[in-house]
FIKEKOL-572193 format. One record per residue (C-alpha): x, y, z; residue in one letter. Coordinates in nm, 4 decimals, always signed. Example, Ala and Ser with C-alpha at 12.3 -4.5 7.8 and 13.67 -1.06 7.14 Angstrom:
NUFI         xx         yy         zz   code
NUFI    +1.2300    -0.4500    +0.7800      A
NUFI    +1.3670    -0.1060    +0.7140      S
END
This chain:
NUFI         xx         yy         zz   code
NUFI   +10.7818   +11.7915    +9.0578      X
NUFI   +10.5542   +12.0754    +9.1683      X
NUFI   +10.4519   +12.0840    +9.5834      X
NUFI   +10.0774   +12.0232    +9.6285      X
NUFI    +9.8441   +12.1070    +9.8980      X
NUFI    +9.8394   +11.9446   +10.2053      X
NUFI    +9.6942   +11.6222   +10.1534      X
NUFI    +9.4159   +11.6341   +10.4329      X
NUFI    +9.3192   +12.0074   +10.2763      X
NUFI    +9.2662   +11.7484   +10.0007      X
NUFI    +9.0268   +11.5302   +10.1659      X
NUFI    +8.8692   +11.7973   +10.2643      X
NUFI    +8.7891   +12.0041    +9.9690      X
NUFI    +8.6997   +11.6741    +9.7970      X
NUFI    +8.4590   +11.5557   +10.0870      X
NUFI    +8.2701   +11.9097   +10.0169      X
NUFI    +8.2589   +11.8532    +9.6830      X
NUFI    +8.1303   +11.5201    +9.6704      X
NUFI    +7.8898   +11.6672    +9.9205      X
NUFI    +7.7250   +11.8440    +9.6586      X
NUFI    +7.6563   +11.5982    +9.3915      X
NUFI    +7.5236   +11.3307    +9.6557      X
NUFI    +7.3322   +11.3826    +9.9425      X
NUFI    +7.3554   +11.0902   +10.1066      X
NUFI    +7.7015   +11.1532   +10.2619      X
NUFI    +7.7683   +11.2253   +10.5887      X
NUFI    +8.0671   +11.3357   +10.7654      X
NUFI    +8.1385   +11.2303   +11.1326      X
NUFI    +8.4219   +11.3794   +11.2947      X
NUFI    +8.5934   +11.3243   +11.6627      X
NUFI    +8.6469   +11.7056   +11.7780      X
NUFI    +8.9695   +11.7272   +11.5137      X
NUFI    +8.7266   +11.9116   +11.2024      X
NUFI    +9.0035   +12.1521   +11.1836      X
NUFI    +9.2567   +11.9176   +11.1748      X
NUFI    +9.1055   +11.6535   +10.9624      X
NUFI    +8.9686   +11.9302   +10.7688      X
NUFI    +8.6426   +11.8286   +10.7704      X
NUFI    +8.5582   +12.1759   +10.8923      X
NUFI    +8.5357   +12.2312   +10.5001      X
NUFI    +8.2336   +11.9683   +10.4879      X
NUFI    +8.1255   +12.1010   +10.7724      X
NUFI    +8.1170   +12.4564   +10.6603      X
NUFI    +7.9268   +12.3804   +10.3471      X
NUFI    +7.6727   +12.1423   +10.4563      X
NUFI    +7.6159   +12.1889   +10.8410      X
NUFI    +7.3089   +11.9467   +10.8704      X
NUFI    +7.4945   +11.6328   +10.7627      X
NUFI    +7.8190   +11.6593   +10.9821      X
NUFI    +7.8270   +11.5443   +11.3345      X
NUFI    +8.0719   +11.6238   +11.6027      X
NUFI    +8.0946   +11.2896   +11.8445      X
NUFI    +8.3925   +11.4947   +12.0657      X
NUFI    +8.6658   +11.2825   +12.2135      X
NUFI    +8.4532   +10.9595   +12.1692      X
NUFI    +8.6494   +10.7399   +11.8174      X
NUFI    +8.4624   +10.4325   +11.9560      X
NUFI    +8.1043   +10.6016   +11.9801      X
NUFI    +8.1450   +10.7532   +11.6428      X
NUFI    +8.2131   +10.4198   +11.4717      X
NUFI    +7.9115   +10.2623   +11.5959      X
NUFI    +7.7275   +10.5879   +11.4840      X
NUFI    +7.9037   +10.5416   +11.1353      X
NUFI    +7.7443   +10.2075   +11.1479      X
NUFI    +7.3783   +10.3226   +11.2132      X
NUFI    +7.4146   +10.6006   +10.9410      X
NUFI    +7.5386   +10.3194   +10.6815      X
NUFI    +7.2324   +10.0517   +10.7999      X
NUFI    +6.9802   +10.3677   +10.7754      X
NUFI    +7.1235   +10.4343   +10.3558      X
NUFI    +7.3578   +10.6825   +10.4225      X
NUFI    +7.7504   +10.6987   +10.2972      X
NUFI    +7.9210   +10.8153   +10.6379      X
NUFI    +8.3204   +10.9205   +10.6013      X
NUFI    +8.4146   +10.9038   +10.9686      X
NUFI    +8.7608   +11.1149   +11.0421      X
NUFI    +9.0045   +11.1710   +11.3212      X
NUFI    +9.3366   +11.0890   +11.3894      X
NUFI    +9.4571   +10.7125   +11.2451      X
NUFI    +9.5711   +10.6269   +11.5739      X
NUFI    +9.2997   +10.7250   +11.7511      X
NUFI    +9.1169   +10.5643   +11.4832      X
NUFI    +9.2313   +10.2643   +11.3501      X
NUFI    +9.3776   +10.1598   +11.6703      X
NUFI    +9.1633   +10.2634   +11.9975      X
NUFI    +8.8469   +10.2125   +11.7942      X
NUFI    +8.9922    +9.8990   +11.6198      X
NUFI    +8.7186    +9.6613   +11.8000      X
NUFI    +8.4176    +9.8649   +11.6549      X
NUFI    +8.5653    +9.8952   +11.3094      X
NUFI    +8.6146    +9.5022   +11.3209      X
NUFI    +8.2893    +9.4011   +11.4792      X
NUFI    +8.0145    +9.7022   +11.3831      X
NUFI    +8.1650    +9.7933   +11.0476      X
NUFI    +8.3639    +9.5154   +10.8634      X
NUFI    +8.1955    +9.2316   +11.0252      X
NUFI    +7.8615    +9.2993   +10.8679      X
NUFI    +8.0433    +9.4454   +10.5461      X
NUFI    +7.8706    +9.8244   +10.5966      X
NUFI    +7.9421   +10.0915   +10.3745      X
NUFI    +8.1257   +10.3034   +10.5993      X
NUFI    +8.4021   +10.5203   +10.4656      X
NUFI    +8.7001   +10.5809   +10.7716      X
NUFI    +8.9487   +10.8708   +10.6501      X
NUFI    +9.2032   +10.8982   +10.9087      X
NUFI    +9.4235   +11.1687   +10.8983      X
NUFI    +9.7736   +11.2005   +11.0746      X
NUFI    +9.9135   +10.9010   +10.9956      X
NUFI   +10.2866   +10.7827   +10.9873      X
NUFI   +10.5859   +10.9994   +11.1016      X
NUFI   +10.5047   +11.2819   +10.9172      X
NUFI   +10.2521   +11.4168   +11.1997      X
NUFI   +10.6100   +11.5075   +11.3292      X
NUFI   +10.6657   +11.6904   +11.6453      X
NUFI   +10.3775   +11.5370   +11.8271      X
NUFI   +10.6006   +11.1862   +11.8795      X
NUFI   +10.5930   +10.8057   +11.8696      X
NUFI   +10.3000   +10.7977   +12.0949      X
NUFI   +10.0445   +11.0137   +11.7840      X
NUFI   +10.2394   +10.8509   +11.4787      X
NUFI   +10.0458   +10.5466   +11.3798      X
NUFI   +10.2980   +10.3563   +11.1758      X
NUFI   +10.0697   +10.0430   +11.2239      X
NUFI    +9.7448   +10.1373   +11.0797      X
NUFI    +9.7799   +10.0286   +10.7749      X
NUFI    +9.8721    +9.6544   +10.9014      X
NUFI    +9.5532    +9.6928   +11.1612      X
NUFI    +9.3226    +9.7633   +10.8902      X
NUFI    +9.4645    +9.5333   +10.5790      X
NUFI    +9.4115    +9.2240   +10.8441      X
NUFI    +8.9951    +9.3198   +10.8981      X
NUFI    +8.8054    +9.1190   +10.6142      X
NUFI    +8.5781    +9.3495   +10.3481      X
NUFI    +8.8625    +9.6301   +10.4197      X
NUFI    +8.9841    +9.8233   +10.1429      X
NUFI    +9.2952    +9.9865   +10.2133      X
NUFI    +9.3890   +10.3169   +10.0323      X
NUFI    +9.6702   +10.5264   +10.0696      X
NUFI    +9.6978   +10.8254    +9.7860      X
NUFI   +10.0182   +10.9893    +9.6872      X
NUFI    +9.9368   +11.3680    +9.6359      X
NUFI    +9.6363   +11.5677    +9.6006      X
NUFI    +9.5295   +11.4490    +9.2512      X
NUFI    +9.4856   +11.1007    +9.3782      X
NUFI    +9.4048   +11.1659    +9.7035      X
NUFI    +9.0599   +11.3237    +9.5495      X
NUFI    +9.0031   +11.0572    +9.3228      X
NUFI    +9.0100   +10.8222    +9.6010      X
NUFI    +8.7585   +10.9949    +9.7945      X
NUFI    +8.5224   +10.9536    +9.4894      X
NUFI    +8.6059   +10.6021    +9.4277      X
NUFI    +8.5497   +10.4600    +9.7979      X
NUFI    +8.2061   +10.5575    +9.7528      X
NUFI    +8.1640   +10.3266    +9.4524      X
NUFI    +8.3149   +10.0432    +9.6858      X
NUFI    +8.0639    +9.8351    +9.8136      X
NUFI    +8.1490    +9.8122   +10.1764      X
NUFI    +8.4439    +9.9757   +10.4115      X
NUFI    +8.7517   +10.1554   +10.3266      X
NUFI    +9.0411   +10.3151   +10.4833      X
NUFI    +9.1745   +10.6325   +10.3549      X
NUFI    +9.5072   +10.6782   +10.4636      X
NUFI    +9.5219   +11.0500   +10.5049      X
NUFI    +9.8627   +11.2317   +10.4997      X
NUFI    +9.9243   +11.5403   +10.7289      X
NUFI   +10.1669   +11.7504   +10.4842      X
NUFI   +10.1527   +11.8378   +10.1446      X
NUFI   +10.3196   +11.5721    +9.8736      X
NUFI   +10.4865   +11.6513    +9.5805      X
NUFI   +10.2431   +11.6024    +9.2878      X
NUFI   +10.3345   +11.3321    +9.1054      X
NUFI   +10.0016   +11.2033    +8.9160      X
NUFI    +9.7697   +11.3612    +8.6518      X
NUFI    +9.4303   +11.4309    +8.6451      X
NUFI    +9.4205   +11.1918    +8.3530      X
NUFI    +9.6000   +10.9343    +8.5120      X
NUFI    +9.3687   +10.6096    +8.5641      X
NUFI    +9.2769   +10.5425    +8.9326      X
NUFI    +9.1079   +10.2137    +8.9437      X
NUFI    +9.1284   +10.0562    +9.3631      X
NUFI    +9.3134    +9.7225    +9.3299      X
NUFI    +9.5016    +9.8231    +9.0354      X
NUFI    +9.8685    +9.9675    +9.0762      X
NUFI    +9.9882   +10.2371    +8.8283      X
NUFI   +10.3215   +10.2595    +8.6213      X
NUFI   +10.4428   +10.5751    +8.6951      X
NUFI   +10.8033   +10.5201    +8.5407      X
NUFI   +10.8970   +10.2061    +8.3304      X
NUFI   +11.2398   +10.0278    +8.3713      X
NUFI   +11.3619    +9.7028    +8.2568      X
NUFI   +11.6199    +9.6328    +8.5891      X
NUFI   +11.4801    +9.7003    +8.8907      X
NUFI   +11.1200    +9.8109    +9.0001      X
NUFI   +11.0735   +10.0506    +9.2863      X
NUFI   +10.7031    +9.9558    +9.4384      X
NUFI   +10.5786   +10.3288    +9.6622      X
NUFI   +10.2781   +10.4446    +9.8005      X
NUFI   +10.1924   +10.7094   +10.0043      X
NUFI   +10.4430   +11.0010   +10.0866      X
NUFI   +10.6996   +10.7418    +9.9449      X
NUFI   +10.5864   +10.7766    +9.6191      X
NUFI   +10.7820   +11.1429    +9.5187      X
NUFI   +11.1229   +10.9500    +9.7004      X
NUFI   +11.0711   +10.6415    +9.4793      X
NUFI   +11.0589   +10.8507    +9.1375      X
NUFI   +11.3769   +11.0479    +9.3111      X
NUFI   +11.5465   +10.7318    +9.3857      X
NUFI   +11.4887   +10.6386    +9.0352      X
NUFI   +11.6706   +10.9374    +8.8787      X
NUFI   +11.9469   +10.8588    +9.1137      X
NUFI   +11.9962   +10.5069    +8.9777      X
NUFI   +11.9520   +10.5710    +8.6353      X
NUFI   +12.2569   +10.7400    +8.6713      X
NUFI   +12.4538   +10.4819    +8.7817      X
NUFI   +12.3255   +10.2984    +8.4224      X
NUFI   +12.0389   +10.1524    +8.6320      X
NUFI   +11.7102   +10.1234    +8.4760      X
NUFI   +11.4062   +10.1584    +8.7479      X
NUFI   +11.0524   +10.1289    +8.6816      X
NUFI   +10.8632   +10.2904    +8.9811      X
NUFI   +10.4974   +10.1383    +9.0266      X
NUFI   +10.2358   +10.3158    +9.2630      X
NUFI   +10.0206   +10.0649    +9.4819      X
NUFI    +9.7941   +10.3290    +9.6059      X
NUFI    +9.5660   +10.0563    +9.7114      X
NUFI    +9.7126    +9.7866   +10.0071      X
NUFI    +9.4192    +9.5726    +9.9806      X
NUFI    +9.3149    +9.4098    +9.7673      X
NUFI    +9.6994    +9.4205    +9.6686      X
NUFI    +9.7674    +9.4156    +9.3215      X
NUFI    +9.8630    +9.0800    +9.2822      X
NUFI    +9.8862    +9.0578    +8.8701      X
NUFI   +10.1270    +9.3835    +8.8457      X
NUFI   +10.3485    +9.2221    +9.1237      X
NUFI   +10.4265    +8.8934    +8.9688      X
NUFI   +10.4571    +9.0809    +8.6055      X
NUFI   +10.7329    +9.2705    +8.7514      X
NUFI   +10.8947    +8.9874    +8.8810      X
NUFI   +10.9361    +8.8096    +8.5888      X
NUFI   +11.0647    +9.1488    +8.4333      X
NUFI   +11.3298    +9.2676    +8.6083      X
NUFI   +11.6522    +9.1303    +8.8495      X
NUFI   +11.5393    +9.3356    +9.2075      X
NUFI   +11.1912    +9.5008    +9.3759      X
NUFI   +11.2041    +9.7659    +9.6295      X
NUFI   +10.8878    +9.8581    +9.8484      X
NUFI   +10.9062   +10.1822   +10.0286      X
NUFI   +10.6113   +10.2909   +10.2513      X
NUFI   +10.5686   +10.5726   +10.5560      X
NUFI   +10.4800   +10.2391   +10.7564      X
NUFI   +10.5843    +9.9373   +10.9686      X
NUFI   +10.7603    +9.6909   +10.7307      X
NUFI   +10.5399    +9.4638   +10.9219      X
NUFI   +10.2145    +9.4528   +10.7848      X
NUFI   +10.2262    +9.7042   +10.5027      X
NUFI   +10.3017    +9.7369   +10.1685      X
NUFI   +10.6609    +9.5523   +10.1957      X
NUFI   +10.4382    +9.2879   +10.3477      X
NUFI   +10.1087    +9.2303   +10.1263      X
NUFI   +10.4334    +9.2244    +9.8517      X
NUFI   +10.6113    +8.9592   +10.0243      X
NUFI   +10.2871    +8.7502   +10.0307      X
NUFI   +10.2486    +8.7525    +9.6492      X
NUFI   +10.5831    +8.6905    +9.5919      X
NUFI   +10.6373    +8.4515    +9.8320      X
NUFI   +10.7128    +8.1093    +9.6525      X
NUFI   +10.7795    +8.2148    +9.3383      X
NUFI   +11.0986    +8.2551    +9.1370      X
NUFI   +11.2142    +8.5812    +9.0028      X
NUFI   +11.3821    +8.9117    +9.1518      X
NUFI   +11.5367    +8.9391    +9.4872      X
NUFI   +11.3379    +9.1426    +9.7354      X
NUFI   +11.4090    +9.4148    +9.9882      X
NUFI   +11.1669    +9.6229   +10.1706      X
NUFI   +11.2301   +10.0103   +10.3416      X
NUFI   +11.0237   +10.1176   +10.5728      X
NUFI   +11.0040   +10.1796   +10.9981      X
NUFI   +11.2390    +9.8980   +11.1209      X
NUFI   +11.0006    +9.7586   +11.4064      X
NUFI   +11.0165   +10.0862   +11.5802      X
NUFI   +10.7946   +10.3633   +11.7366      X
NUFI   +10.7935   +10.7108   +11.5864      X
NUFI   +10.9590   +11.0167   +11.7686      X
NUFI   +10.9325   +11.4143   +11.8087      X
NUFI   +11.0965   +11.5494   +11.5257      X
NUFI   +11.0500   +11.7689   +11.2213      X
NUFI   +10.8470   +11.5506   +10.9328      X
NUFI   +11.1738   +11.5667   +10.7078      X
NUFI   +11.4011   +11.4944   +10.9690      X
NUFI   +11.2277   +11.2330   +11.1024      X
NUFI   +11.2171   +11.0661   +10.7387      X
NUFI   +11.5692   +11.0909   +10.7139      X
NUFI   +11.6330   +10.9436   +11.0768      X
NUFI   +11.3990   +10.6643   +10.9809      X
NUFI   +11.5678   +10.5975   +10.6475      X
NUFI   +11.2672   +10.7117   +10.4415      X
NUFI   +11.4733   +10.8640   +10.1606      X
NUFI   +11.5832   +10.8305    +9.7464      X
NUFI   +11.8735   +10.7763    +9.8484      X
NUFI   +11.7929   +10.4564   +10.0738      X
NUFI   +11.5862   +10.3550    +9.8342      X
NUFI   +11.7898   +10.3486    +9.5842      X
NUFI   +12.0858   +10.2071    +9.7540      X
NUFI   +11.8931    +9.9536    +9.8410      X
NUFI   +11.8259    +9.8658    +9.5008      X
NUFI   +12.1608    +9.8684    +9.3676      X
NUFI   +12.2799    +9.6491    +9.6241      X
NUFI   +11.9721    +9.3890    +9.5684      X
NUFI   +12.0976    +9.4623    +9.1622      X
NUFI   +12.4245    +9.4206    +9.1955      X
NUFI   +12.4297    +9.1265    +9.4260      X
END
């Protein structure tokens, strides 16, 4: 697997673009253009980005007017800035009257690294799957994280992009399909399926290679979209094979492993396990230590797995 950009250089480069084939997005940013990378927009199209400073709440409402007044607005900063100090106006000014407000947050999970537990939101994805009208998107490399930029604007009503800090291994194509609410295959197997998003996805098709060595045949299945979950794909895959393994940069509470559990939940089939933050805060670390330290690894994964197989 080839290393990709960094995935909010991504975001970035695809925000400009889709700048210039519609002219009704806007980009609203809270002092971080540089590190969201909406400097990019920005840069190209000065006169339809808006700097709101250190004010997440204030922005959102202003995301809210541009999105009444016609406009597409893609509101960045940093997800826990975000999804979590500015939680009440995403809930009450933006999913409560359905608006068509895009929210890209960038910096999310432990891989924002050295800057600690207090800047690592490993709960955004939870906060925003629980808002009704929220899509939830969270691309696994470059490839996808443009197409999702794209898409959201042909969803009628909010979305969170979850927006990666590093660069991801790329592990889509630019023909691959990217439909929101519909997981992709990106590896079949017939004994255990390994269910990834995010940064998780390049350690699931690792973990994968790891157990098909030990005569284990893995599937590996990319939910790039949280909500709606793909419901259809999940119970297919339970009738199919003996084990499912989510992995996620997240809380197991609330995230992937959870919007799983919820489909599955009542019906027959393979035994479950979930790997993911353990009902902890993040802390200062390198991005690849810290994913080690936090179990975020093939080789979790894929003991997990075998154990769940083998049981």
């Amino acid at each position: 697997m080839k290393m990709g950009k960094s995935m909010r250089v991504a975001y970035g480069e695809a925000l400009r673009d889709l700048g210039a084939v519609n002219d009704k997005i806007v980009v609203l940013d809270a002092d971080l253009a540089g590190a969201t990378q909406t400097c990019i927009f920005r840069d190209a199209y000065p006169d339809r980005f808006y700097d709101f400073g250190i004010a997440e709440a204030n922005m959102m409402c202003e995301a809210a007017g541009f999105a009444h007044s016609g406009y597409i607005p893609f509101a960045s900063t940093f997800a826990i800035f975000g999804a979590g100090r500015a939680f009440e106006m995403v809930r009450n000014a933006i999913c409560y009257p359905k608006l068509n407000v895009k929210l890209a947050l960038s910096h999310s999970g432990v891989c924002v690294g050295e800057d600690g537990g207090s800047h690592q939101s490993v709960e955004d994805i939870s906060l925003m799957r629980s808002v009704p009208n929220m899509t939830v998107i969270v691309p696994c490399d470059e490839i996808e994280m443009r197409k999702a930029v794209f898409a959201a604007v042909d969803v009628d009503g909010p979305v969170y992009l979850r927006v990666a800090r590093t660069a991801s291994e790329i592990v889509t194509e630019e023909n691959t399909p990217f439909v929101p609410g519909k997981a992709i295959t990106l590896k079949e197997g017939s004994d255990v399926a390994l269910f990834a998003c995010g940064l998780m996805v390049p350690r699931a098709l690792q973990a994968a290679k790891l157990l098909e060595e030990e005569g284990i045949s893995a599937a590996v299945v990319n939910f790039h979209t949280i909500k709606p979950i793909d419901e259809e794909a999940i119970l297919a895959w339970n009738s199919r094979v003996k084990a499912i393994v989510t992995a996620e940069e997240h809380s197991i509470i609330g995230g992937l492993g959870s919007a799983v559990a919820e489909v599955l939940a009542g019906n027959p089939g393979a035994r479950f396990g979930r790997i993911g933050i353990n009902d902890v805060f993040g802390i200062s670390g390198k991005p690849e230590d810290l994913f080690r330290y936090f179990g975020l690894t093939a080789e979790n994964i894929a003991d997990k797995a075998k154990a769940l197989y083998s049981h």
